[in-house]
N, C-alpha and C positions, 0 to 999 in steps of 0.2 A: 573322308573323300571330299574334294572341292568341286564342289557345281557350278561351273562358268565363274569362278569366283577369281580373285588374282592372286596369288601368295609370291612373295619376297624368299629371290634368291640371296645367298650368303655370300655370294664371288663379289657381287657388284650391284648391290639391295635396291636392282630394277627389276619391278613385278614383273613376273609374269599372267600372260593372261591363256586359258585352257576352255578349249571348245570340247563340249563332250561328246561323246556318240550320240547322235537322233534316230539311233535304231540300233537292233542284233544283228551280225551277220559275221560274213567276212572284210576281213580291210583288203585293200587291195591299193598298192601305189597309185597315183593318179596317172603319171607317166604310162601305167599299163594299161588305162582305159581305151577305149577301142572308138577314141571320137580325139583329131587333133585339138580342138576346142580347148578340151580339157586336159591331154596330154603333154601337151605344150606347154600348160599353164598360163595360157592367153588371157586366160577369166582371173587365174591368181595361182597362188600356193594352194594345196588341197590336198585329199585323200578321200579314197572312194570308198564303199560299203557295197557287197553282192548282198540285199535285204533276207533275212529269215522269214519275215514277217511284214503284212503289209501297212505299220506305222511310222508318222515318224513323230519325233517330239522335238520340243526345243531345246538346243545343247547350251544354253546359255542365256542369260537375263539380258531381257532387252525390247527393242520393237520392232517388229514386223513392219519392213518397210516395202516389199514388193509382194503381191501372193498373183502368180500368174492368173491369168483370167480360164486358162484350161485343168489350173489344180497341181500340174504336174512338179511345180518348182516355187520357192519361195525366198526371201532375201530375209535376214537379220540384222539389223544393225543392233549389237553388242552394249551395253552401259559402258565399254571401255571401248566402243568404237569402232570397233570391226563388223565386215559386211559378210558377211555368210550367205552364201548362195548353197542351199539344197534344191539338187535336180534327178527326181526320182525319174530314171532311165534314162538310156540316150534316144534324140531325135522323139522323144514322146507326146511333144507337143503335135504329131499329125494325130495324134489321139482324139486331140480337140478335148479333150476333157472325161472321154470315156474312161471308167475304172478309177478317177478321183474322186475324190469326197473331203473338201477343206473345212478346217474347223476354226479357225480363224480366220480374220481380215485383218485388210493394211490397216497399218496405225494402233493395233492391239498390242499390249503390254504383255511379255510372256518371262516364264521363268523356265529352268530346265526342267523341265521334264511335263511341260506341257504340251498338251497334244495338240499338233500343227495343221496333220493332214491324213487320213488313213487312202488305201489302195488297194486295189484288187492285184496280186502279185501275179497271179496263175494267169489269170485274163489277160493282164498287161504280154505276159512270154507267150502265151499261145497267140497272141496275135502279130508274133515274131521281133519283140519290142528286147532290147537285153536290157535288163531291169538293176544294172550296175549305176549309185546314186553316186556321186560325185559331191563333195563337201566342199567350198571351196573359197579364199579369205581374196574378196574381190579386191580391197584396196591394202594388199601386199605390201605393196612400196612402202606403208606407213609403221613398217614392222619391223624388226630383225630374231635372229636369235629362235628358226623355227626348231622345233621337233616334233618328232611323227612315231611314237611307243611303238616298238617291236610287236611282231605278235599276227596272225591270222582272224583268229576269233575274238569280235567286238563285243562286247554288252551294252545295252544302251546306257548311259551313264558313265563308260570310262571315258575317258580322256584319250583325245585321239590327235588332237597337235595344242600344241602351247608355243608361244611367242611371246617378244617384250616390244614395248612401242619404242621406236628410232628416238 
């Protein structure tokens, strides 16, 4: 299995590069998320996760370059240069930071499968929050060639879009 790693296609031997899931759940097209923001793909290309569970990890080697101040969302930039925006729920930032818990900061060095931020899942919906996380490749433009694996059910660790740089 490849962990945010890049492997060469055979058609036209430009890497790809593969974001993996930062949690279980379900996928859910981004276009069906229930916020234009992200449906539109205003922020970028993406794909969303409804969480099983309330962690998430990093899908990819690289650094943490934004960790909101409220917990709720955090930015990646990629060792191959992609910016990764994970935003556990929509509009969650009026939380102000209730039900986060970040485990790193800006400028930290991570690999997949470390642990970014954990969540109160149950807390976050009863306080009528939809707790659908949005994945999502802020500087798009710098990419082609996306794909989005079929499928419902994520595990954290699959591979949930891959791209190749323009």
């Amino acid at each position: 299995m490849m962990f945010g790693r890049r492997k060469r296609t055979l058609e036209n031997k430009s890497e790809r590069i593969s974001i993996l899931a930062p949690m279980c759940g379900e996928r859910i097209p981004i276009t069906e998320v229930d916020d234009p923001t992200f449906s539109e793909e205003m922020l970028g290309r993406g794909v969303a996760i409804r969480p099983a569970e309330g962690r998430v990890v990093s899908p990819v080697q690289g650094t943490v370059t934004q960790l909101f101040e409220t917990g709720h969302a955090v930015t990646l930039t990629s060792d191959d240069g992609a910016e990764i925006l994970i935003h556990v729920g929509l509009d969650t930032i009026r939380l102000k930071g209730a039900h986060y818990t970040p485990r790193i900061r800006e400028g930290d060095a991570v690999k997949p499968g470390d642990l970014l931020l954990e969540f109160d899942l149950i807390s976050i919906a009863t306080a009528g929050f939809d707790i659908v996380t949005p994945i999502v490749i802020c500087n798009s433009d710098d990419f082609d060639n996306f794909s989005f694996p079929a499928g419902k059910a994520v595990r954290q660790g699959d591979e949930i879009i891959s791209f190749t740089k323009k």
